[in-house]
N, C-alpha and C positions, 0 to 999 in steps of 0.2 A: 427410576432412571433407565433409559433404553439401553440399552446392547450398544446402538450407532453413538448415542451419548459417552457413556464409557470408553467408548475407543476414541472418539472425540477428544475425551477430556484427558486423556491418555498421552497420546500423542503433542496438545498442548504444552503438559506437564513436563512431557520428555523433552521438548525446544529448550521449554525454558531452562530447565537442568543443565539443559546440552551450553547452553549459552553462556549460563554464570558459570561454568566452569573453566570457560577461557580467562586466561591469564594477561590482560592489558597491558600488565608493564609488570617487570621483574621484581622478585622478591626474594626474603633471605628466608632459605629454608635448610636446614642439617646441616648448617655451618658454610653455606654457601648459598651466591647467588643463582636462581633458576631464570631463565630467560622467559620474558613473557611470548606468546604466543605470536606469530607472525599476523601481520593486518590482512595478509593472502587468506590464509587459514581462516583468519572470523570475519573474514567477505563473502567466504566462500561456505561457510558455517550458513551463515543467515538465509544468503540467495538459495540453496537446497531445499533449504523452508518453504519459502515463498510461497508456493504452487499446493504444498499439504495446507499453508493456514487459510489459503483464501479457501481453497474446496469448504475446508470445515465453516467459516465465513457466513457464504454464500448456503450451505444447508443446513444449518441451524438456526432456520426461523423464529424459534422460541427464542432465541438469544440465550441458554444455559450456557454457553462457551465465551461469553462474550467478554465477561472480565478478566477472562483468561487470555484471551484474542489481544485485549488493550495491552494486558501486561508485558505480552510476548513482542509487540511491539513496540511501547517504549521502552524496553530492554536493548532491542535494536537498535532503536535509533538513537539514546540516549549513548551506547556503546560505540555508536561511530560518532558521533560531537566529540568522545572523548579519543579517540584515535585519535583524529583531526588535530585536536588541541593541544598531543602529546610530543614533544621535542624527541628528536632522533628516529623519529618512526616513518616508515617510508609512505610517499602521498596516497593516501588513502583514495584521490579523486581521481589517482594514475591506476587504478585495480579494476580490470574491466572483466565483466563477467556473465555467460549467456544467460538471457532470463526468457524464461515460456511460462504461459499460463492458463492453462484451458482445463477447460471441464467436455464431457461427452452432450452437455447440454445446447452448450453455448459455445465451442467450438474453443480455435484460440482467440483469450480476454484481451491477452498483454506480451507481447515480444520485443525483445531489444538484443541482438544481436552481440552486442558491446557496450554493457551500460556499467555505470558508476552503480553503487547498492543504493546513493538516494533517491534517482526516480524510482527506482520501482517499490521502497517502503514508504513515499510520498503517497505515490497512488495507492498502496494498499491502506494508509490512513484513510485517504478520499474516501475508497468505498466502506471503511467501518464509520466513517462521517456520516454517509448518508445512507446507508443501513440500519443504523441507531433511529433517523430520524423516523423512517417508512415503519421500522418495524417497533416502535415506541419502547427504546431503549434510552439510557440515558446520554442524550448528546452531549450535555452543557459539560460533562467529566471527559470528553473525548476532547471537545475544543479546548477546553482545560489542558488537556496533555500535549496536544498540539502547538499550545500560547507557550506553554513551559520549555518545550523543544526550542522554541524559534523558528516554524517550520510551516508557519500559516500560510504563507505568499505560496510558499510551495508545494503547500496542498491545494489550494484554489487555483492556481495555475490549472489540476488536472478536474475543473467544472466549470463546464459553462455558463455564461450569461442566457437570459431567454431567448435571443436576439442570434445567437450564435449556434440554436439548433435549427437542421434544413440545410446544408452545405449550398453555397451559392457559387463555390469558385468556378472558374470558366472551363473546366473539363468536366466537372458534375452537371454545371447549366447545358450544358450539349442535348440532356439527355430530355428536358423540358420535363420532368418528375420529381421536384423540391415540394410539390403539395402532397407526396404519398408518407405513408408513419415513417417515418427516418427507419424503421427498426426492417421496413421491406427493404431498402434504396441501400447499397452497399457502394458508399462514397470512395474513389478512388483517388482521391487528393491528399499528399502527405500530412497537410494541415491538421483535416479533421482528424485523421489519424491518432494524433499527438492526446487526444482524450483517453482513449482506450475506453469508451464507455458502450459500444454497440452491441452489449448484451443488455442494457438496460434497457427497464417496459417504462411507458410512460408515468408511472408514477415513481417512480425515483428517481426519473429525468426533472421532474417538476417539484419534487423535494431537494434537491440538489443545488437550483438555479434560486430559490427561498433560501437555503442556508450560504451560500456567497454571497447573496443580497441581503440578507441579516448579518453574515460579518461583518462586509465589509461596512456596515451602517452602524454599527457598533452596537447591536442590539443584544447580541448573546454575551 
């Protein structure tokens, strides 16, 4: 085990620590009721994450972190279905909170200025979706956790169809350069935006556009 592994798997470790120790709903302890943890606090708990799990993601090729990555994730997500579904608890889809995501590689991935915490743990399934598939990890326990969520539509949301790589909108057409690699063409239309995927090389664009075409066909 590497050094960067260790710290890797460290760090994962400590999320997820950090995470189950939030208090969802109130409980009786020393003779009295403790309040559970505000929805503020574990919106803001998760989103801080973000940016450490995808780096770790994104360079651990091997995939040693990977079941660790799933877990830490559905802990999240699973944590806010239950907010959500909890009476008395204020909207969780009212908590908005700045999200960045960059790396020195690739620049900034993913920004949202004012986002609820599900787009951005949607996309962050997306890319351990099709990361699993490129780097032959196991996918079919990711769609698994994703089926179990309820959270499918909303993770294919952030992948495209074949069709819908090449921006055609009429402010990119301007520029009459839809036949260069998309990854040179730096599309200015809010639309294409909405993927957050222009760090990706072609072969995970084309793994990606295979597994929404396998979903949705119901093949996986």
């Amino acid at each position: 085990m590497t050094r960067l592994h260790t710290e890797q798997k460290r760090l994962l470790e400590e999320a997820i620590k950090s995470l189950r120790t939030k208090k969802i709903q109130s409980v009786w302890h020393n003779g009295e009721w403790e309040k559970g943890d505000s929805s503020e606090d574990i919106v803001h708990e998760i989103s801080e994450w973000l940016h450490i799990i995808w780096e770790i993601m994104w360079e651990d090729v091997k995939g040693r972190t990977f079941d660790l990555i799933r877990r830490w994730l559905y802990l999240c997500s699973h944590t806010v279905n239950r907010l959500r579904n909890m009476p008395g608890r204020s909207r969780i889809d009212g908590i908005y909170v700045p999200i960045t995501i960059q790396s020195a590689k690739f620049g900034v991935v993913y920004s949202q200025e004012d986002a609820t915490i599900d787009g951005p743990l949607d996309w962050m399934w997306r890319e351990l979706l099709v990361l699993s598939q490129t780097r032959k990890q196991p996918t079919q326990i990711v769609i698994d956790d994703i089926n179990d969520l309820g959270i499918m539509s909303d993770v294919l949301y952030f992948i495209r169809s074949d069709d819908e790589y090449g921006c055609m909108c009429a402010d990119c057409d301007e520029f009459d350069d839809t036949h260069w690699d998309s990854r040179e063409v730096e599309c200015i239309c809010s639309d294409c935006d909405d993927f957050y995927d222009k760090h990706w090389y072609d072969d995970i664009k084309n793994a990606a556009s295979t597994i929404r075409l396998r979903v949705e066909e119901g093949v996986f």
